[in-house]
MARLUMRO-670695 format. One record per atom (N, C-alpha, C, O): x, y negated, z negated; residue in three letters; chain; atom name. Coordinates in Angstrom, 2 decimals. Layout:
BEGIN
pt px X py Y pz Z res ALA chain A atom CA
...
// end
This chain:
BEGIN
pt px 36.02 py -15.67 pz 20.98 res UNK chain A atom N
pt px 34.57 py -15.70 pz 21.09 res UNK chain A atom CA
pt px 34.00 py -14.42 pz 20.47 res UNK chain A atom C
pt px 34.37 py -13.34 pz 20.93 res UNK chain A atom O
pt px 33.09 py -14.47 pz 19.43 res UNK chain A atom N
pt px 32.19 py -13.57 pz 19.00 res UNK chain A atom CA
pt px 31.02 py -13.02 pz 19.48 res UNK chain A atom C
pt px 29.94 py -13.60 pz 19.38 res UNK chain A atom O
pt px 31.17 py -11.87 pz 20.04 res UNK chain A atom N
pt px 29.64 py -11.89 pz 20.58 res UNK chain A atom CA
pt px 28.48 py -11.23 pz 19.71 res UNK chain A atom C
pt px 28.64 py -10.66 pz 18.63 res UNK chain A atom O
pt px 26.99 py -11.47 pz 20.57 res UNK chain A atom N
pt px 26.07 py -11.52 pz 19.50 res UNK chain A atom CA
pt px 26.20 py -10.01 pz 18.93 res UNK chain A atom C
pt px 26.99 py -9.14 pz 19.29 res UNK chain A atom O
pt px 25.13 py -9.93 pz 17.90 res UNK chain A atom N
pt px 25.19 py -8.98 pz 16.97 res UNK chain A atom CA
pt px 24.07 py -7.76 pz 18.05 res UNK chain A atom C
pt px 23.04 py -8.15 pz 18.60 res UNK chain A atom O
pt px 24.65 py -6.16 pz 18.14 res UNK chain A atom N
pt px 23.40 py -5.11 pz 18.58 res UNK chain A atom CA
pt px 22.28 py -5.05 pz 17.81 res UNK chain A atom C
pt px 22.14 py -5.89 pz 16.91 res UNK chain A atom O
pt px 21.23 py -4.00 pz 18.04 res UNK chain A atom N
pt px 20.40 py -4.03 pz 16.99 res UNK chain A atom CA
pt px 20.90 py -3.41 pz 15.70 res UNK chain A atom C
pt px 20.69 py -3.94 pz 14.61 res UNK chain A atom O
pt px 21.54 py -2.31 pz 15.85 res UNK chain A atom N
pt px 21.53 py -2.13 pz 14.61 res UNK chain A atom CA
pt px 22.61 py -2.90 pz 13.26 res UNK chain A atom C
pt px 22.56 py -2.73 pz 12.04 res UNK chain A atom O
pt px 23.40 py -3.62 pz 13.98 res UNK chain A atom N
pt px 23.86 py -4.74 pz 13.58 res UNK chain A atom CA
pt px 22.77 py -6.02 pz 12.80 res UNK chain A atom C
pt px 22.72 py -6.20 pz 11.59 res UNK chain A atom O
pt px 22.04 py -6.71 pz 13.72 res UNK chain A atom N
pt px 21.34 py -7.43 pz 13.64 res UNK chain A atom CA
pt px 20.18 py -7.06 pz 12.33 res UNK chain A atom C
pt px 19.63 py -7.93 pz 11.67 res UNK chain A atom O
pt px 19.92 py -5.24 pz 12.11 res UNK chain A atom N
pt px 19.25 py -5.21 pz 11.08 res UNK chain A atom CA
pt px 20.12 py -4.68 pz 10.23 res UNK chain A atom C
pt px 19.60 py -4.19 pz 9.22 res UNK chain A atom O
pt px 21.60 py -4.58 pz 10.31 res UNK chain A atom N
pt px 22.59 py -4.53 pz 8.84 res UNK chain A atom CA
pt px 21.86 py -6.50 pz 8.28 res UNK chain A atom C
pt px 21.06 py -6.80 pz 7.39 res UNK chain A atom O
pt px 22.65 py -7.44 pz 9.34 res UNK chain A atom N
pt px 22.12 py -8.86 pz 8.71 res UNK chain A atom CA
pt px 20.70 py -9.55 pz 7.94 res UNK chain A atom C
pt px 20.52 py -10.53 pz 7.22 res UNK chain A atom O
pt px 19.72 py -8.35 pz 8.57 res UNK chain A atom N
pt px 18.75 py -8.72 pz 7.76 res UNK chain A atom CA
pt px 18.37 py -8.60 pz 6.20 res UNK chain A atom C
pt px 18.11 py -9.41 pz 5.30 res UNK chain A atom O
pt px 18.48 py -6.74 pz 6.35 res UNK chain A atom N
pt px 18.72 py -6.40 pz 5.28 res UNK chain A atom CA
pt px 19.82 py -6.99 pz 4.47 res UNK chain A atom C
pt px 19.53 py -7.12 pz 3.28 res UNK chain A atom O
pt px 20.72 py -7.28 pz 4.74 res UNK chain A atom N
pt px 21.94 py -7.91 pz 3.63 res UNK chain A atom CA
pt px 21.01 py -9.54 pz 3.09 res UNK chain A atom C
pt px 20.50 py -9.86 pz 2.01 res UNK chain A atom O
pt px 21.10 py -10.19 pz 4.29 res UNK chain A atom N
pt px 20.08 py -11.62 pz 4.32 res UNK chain A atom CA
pt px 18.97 py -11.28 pz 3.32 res UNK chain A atom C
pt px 18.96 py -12.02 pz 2.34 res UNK chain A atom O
pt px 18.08 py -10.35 pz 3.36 res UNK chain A atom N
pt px 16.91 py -10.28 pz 2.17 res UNK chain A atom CA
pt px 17.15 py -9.31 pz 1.15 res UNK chain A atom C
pt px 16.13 py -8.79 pz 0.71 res UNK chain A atom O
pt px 18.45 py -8.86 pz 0.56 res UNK chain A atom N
pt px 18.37 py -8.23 pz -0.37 res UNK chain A atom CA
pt px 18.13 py -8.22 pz -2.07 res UNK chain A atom C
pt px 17.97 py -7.45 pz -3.01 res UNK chain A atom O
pt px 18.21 py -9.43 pz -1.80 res UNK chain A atom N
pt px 17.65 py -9.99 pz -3.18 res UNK chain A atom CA
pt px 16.04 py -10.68 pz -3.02 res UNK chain A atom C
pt px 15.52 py -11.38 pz -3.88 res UNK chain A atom O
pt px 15.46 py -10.33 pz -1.83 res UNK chain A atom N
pt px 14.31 py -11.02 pz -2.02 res UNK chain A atom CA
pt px 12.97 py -10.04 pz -1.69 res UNK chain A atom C
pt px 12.75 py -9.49 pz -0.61 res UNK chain A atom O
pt px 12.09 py -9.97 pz -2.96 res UNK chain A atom N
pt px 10.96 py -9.22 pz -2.30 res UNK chain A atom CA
pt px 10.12 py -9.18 pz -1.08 res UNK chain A atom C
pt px 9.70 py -10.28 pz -0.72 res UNK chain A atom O
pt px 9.85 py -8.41 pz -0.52 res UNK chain A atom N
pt px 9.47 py -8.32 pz 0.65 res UNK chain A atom CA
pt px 7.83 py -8.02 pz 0.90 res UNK chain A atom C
pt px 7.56 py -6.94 pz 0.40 res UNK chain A atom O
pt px 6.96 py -8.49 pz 1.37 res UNK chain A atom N
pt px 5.85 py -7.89 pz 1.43 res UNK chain A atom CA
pt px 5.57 py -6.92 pz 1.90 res UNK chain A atom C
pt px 6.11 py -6.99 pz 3.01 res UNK chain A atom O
pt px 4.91 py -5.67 pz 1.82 res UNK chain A atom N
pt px 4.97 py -4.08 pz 1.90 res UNK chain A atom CA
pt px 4.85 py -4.25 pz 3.65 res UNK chain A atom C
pt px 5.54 py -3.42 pz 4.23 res UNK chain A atom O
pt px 4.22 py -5.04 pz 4.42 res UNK chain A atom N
pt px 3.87 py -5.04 pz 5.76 res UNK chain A atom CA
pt px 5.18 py -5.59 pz 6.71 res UNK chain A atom C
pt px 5.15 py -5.42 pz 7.93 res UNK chain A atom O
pt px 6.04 py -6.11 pz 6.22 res UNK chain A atom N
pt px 7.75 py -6.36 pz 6.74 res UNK chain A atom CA
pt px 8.23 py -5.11 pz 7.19 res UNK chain A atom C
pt px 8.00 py -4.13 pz 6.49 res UNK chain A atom O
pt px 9.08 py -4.94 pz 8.62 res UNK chain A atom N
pt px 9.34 py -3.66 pz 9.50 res UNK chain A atom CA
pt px 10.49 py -4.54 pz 9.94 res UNK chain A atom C
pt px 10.64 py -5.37 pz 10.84 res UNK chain A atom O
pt px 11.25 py -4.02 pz 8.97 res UNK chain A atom N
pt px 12.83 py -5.05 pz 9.28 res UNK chain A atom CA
pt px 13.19 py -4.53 pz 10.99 res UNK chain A atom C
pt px 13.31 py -5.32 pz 11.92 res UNK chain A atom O
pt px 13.30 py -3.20 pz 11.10 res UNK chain A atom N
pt px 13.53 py -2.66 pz 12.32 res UNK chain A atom CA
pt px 13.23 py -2.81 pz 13.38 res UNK chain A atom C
pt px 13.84 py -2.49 pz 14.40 res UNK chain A atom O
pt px 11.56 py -3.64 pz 13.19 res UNK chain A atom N
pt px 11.54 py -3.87 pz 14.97 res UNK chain A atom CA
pt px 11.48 py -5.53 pz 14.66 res UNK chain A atom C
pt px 11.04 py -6.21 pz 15.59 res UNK chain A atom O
pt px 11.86 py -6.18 pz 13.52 res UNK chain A atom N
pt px 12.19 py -7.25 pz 13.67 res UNK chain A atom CA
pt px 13.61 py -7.26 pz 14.35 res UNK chain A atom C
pt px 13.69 py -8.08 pz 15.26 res UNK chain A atom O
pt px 14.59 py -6.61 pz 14.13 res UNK chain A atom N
pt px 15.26 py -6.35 pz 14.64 res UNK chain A atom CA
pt px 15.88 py -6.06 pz 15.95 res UNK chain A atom C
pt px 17.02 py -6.34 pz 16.31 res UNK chain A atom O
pt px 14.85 py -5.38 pz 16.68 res UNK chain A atom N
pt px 14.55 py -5.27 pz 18.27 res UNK chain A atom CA
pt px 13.85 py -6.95 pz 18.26 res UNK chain A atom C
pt px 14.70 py -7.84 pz 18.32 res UNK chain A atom O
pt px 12.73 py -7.28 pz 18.21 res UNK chain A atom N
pt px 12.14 py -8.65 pz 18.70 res UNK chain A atom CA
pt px 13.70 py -10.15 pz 18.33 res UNK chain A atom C
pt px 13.68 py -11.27 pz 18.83 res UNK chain A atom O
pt px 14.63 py -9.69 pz 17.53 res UNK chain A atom N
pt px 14.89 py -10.77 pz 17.52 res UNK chain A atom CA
pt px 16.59 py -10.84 pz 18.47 res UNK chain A atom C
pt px 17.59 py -11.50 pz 18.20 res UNK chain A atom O
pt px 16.37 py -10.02 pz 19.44 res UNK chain A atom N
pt px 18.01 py -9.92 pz 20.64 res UNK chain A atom CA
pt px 18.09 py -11.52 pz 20.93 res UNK chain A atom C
pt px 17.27 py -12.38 pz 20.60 res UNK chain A atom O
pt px 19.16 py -11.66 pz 21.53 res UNK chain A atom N
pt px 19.88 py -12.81 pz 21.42 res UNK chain A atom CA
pt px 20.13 py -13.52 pz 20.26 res UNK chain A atom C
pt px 20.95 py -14.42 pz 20.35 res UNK chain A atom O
pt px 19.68 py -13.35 pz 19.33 res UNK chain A atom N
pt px 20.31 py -14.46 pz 18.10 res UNK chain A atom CA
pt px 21.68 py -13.86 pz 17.43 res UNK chain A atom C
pt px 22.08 py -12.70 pz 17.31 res UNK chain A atom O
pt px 22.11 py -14.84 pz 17.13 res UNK chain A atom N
pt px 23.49 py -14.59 pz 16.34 res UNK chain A atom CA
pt px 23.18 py -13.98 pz 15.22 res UNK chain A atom C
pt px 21.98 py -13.74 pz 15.13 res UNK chain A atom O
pt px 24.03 py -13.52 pz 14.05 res UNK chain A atom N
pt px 24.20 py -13.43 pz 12.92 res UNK chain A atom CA
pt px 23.99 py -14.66 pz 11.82 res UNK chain A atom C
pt px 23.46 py -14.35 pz 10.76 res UNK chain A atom O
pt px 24.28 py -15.70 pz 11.99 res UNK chain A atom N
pt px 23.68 py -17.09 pz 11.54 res UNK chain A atom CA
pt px 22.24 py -17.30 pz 12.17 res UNK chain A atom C
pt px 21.43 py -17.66 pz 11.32 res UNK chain A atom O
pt px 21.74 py -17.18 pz 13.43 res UNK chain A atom N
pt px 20.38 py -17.69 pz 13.66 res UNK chain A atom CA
pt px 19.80 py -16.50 pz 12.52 res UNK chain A atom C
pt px 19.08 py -16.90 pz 11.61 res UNK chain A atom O
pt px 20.11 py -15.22 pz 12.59 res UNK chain A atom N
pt px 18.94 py -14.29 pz 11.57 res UNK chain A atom CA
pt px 18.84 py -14.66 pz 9.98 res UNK chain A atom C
pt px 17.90 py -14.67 pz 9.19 res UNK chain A atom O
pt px 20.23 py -14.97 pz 9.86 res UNK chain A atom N
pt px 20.45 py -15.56 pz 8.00 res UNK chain A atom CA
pt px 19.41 py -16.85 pz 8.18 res UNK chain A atom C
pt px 18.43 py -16.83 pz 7.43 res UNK chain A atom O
pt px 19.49 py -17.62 pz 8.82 res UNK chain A atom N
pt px 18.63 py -19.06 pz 8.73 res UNK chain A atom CA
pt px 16.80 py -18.83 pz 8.87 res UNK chain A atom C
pt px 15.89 py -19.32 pz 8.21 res UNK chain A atom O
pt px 16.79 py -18.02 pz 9.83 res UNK chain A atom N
pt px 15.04 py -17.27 pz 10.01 res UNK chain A atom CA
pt px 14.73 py -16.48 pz 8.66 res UNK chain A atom C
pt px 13.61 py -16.52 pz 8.15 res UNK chain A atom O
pt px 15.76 py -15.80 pz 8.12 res UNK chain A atom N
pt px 15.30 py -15.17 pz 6.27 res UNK chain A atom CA
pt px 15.20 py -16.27 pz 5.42 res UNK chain A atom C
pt px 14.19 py -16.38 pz 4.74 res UNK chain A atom O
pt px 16.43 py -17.44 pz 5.32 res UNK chain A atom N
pt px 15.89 py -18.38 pz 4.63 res UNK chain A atom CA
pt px 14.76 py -19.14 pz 4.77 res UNK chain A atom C
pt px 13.86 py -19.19 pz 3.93 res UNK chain A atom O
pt px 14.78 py -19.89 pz 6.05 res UNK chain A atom N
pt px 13.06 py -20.47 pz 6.55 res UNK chain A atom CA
pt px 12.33 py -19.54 pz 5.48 res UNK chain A atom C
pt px 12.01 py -19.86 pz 4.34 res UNK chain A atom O
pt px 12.08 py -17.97 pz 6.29 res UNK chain A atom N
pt px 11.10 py -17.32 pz 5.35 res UNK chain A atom CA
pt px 10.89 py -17.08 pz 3.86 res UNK chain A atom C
pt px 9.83 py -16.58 pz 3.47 res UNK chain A atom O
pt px 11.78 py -17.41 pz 3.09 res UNK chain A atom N
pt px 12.04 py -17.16 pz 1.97 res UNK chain A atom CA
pt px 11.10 py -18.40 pz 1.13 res UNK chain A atom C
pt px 10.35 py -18.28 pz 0.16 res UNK chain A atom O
pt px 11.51 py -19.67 pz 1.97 res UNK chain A atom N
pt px 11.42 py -21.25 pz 1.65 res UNK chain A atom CA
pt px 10.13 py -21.08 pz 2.37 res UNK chain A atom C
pt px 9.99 py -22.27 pz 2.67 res UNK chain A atom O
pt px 9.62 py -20.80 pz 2.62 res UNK chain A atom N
pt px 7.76 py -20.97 pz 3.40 res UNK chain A atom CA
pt px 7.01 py -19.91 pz 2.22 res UNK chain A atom C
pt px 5.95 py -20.08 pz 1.62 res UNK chain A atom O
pt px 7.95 py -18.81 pz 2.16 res UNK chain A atom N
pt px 6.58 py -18.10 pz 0.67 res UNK chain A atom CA
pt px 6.78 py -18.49 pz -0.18 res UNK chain A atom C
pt px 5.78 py -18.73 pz -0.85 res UNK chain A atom O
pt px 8.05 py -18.82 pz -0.79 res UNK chain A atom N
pt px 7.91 py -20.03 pz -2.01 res UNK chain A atom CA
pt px 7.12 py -21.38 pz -2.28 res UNK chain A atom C
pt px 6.76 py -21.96 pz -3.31 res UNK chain A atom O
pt px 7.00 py -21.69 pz -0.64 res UNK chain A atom N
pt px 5.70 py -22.89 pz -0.54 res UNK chain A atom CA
pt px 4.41 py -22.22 pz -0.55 res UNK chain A atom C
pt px 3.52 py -22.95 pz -0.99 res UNK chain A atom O
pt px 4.04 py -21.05 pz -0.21 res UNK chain A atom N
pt px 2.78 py -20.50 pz -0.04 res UNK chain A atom CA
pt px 2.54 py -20.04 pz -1.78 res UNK chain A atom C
pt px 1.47 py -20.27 pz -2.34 res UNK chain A atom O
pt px 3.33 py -19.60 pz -2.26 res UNK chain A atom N
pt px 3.26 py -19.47 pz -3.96 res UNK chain A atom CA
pt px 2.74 py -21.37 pz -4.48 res UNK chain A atom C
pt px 1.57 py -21.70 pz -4.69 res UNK chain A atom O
pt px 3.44 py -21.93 pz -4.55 res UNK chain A atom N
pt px 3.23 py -23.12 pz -5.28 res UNK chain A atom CA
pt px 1.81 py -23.49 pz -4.71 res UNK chain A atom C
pt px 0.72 py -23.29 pz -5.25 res UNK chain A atom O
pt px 2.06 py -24.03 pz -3.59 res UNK chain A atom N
pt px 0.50 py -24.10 pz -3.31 res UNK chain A atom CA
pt px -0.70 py -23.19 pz -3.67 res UNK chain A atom C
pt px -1.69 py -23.84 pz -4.02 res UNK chain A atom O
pt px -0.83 py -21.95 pz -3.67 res UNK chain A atom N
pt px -1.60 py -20.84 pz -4.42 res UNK chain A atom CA
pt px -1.66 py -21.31 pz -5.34 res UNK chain A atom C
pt px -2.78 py -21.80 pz -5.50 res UNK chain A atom O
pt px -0.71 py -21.53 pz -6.51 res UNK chain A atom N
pt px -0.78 py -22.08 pz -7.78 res UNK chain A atom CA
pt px -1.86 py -23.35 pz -8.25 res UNK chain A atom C
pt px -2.77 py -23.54 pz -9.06 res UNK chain A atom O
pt px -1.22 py -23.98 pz -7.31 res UNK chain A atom N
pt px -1.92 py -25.14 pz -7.38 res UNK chain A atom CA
pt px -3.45 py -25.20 pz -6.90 res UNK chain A atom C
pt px -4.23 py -26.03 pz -7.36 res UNK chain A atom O
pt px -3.74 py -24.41 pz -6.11 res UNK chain A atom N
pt px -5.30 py -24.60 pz -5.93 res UNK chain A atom CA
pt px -6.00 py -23.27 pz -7.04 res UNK chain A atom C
pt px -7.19 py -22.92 pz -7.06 res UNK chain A atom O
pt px -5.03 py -22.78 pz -7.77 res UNK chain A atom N
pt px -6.00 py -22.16 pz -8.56 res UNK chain A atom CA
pt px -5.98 py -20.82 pz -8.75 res UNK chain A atom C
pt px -6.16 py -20.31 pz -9.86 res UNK chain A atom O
pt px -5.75 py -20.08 pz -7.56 res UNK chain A atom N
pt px -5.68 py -18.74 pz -7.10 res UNK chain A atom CA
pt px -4.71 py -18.23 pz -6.96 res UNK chain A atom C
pt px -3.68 py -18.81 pz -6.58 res UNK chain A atom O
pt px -4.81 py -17.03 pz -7.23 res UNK chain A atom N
pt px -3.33 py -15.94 pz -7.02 res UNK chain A atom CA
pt px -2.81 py -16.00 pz -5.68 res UNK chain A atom C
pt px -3.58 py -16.39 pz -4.80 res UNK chain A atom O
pt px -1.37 py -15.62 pz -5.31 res UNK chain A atom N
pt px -0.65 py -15.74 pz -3.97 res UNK chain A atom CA
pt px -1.53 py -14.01 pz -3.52 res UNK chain A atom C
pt px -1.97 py -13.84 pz -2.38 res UNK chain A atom O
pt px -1.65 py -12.88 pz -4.63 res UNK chain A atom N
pt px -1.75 py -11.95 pz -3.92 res UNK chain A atom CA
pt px -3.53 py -12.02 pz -3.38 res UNK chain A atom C
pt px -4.06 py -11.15 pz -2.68 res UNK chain A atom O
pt px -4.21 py -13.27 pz -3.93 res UNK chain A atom N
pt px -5.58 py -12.94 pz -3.43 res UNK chain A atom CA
pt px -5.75 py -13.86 pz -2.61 res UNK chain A atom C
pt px -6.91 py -13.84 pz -2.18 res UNK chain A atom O
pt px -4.94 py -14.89 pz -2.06 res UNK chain A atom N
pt px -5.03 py -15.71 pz -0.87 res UNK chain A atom CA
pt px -4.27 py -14.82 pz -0.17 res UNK chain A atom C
pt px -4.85 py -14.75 pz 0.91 res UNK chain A atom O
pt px -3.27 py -14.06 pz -0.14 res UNK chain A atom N
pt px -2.51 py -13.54 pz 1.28 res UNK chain A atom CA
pt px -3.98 py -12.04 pz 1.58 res UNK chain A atom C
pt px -3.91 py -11.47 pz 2.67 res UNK chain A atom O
pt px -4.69 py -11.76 pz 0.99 res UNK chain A atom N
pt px -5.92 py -10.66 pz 0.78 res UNK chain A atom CA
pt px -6.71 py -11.79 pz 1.63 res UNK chain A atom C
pt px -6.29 py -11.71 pz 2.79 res UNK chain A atom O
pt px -7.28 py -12.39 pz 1.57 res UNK chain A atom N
pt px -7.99 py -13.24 pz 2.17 res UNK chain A atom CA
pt px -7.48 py -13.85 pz 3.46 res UNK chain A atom C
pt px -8.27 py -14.06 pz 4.37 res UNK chain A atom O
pt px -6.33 py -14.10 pz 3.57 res UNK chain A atom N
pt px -5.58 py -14.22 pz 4.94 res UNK chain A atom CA
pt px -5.19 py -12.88 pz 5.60 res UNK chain A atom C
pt px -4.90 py -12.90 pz 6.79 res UNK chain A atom O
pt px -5.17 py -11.87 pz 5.01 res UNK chain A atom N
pt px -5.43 py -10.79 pz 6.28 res UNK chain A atom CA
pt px -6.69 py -10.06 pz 6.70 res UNK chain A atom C
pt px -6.94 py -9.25 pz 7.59 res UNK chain A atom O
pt px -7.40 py -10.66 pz 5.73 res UNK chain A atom N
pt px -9.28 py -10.12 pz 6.68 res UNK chain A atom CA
pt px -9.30 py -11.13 pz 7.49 res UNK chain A atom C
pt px -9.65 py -10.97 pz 8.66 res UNK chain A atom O
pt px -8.86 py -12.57 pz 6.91 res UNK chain A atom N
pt px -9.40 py -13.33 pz 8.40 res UNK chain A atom CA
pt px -8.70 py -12.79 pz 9.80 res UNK chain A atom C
pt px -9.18 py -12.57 pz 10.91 res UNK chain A atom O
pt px -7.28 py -12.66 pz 9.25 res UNK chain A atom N
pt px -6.60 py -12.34 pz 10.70 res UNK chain A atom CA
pt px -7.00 py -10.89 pz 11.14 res UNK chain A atom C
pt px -6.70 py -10.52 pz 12.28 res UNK chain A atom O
pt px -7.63 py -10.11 pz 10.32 res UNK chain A atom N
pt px -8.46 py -8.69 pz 10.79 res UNK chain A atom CA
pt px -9.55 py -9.32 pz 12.09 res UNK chain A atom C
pt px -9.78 py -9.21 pz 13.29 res UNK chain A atom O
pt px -10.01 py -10.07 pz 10.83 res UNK chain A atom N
pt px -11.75 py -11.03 pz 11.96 res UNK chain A atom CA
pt px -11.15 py -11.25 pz 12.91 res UNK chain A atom C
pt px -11.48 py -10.50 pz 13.82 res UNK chain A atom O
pt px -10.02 py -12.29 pz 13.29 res UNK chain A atom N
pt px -10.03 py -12.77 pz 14.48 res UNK chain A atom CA
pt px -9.09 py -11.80 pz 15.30 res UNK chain A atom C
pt px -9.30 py -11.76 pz 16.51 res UNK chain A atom O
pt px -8.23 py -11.14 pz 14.86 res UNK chain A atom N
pt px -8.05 py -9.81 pz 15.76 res UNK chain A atom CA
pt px -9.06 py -9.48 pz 16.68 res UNK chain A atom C
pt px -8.99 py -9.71 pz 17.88 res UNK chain A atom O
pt px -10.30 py -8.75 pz 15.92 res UNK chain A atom N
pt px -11.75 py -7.68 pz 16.46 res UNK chain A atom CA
pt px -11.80 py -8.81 pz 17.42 res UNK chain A atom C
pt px -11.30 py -8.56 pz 18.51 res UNK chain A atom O
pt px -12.35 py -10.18 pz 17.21 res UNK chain A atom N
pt px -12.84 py -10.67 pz 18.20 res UNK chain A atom CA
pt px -11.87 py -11.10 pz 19.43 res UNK chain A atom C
pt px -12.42 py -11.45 pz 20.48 res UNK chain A atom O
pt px -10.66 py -11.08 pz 19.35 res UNK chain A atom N
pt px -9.75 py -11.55 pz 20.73 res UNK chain A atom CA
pt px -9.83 py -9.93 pz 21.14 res UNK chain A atom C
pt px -10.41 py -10.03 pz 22.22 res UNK chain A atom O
pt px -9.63 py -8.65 pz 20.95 res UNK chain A atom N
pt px -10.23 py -7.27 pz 21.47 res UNK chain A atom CA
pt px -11.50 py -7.28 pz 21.75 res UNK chain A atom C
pt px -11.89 py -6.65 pz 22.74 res UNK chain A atom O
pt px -12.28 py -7.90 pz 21.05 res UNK chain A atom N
pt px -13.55 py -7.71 pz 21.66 res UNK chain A atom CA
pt px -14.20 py -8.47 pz 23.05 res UNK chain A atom C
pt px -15.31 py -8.24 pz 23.52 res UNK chain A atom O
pt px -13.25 py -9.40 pz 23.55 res UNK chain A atom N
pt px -13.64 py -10.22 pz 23.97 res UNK chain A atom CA
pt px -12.91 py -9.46 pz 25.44 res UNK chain A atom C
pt px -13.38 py -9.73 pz 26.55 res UNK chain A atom O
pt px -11.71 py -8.47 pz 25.29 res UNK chain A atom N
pt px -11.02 py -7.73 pz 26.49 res UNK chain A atom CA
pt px -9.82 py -8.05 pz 26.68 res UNK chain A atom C
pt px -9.13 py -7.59 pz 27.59 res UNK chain A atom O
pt px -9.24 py -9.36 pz 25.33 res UNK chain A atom N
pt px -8.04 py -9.64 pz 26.04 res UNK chain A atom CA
pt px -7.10 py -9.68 pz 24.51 res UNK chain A atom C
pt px -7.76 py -9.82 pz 23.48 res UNK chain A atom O
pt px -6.30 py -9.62 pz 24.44 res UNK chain A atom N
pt px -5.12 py -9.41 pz 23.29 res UNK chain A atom CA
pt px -4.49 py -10.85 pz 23.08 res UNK chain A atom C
pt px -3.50 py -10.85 pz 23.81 res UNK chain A atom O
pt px -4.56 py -11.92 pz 22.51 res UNK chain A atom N
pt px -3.77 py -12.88 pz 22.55 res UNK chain A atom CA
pt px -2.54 py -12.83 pz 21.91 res UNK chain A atom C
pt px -2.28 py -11.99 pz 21.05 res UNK chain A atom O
pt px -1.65 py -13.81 pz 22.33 res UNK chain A atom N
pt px -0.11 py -14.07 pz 21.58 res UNK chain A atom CA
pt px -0.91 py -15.55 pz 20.95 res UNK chain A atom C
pt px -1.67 py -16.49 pz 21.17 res UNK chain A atom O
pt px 0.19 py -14.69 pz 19.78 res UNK chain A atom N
pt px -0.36 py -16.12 pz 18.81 res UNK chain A atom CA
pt px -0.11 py -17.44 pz 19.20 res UNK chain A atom C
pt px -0.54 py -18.28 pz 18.41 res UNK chain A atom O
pt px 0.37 py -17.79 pz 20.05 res UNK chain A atom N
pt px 0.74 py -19.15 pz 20.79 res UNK chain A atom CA
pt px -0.26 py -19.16 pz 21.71 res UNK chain A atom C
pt px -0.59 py -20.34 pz 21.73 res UNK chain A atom O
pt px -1.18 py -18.37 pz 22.73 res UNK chain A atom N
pt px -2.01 py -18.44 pz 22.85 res UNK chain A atom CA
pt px -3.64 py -18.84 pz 22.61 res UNK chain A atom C
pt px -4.57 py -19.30 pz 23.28 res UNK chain A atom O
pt px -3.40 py -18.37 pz 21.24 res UNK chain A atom N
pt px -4.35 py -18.61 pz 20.67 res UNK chain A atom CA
pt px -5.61 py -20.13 pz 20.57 res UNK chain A atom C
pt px -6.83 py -20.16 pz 20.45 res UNK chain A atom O
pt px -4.71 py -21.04 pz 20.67 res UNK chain A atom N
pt px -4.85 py -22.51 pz 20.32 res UNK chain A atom CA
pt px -4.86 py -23.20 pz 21.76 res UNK chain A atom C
pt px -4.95 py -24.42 pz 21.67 res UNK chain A atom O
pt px -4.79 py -22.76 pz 22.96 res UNK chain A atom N
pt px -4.70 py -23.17 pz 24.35 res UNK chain A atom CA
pt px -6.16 py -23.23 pz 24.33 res UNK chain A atom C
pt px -6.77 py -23.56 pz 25.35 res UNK chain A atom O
// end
């Protein structure tokens, strides 16, 4: 029996898992690393691919409606700025699963 990977294990796998893949400047492999305890060494390789295969869909689609990936992901972080201020403004911090309740 293998047991799971520590953290600093868990962010050797990441980093190895994304080393051929650009990263967006706001990626903090390290406390991905802390948030992701309990997973194996295979669950973290499979969560980099997912991610890899979701911005490659967020590129094509960009493409396709016209606009650059770097001025839709610009536009997707003022909104998520906006709706930040207002879940603080309101007194309470949501989890993004929250959000939609």
């Amino acid at each position: 029996q293998v047991s799971l990977p520590d953290e600093p294990s868990r962010l050797d796998v990441l980093r190895s898992s994304l080393s051929r893949a650009p990263l967006a400047p706001g990626v903090d492999l390290p406390a991905l690393a802390v948030a992701t305890d309990g997973c194996s060494g295979a669950d973290l390789s499979e969560l980099c691919r997912r991610a890899s295969m979701a911005a490659v869909r967020e590129w094509v689609a960009a493409e396709q409606q016209g606009g650059s990936v770097a001025q839709q992901a610009q536009q997707k972080q003022q909104l998520d700025r906006a709706q930040q201020g207002q879940q603080v403004q309101h007194g309470q911090l949501l989890l993004p699963e929250q959000q939609f309740l």
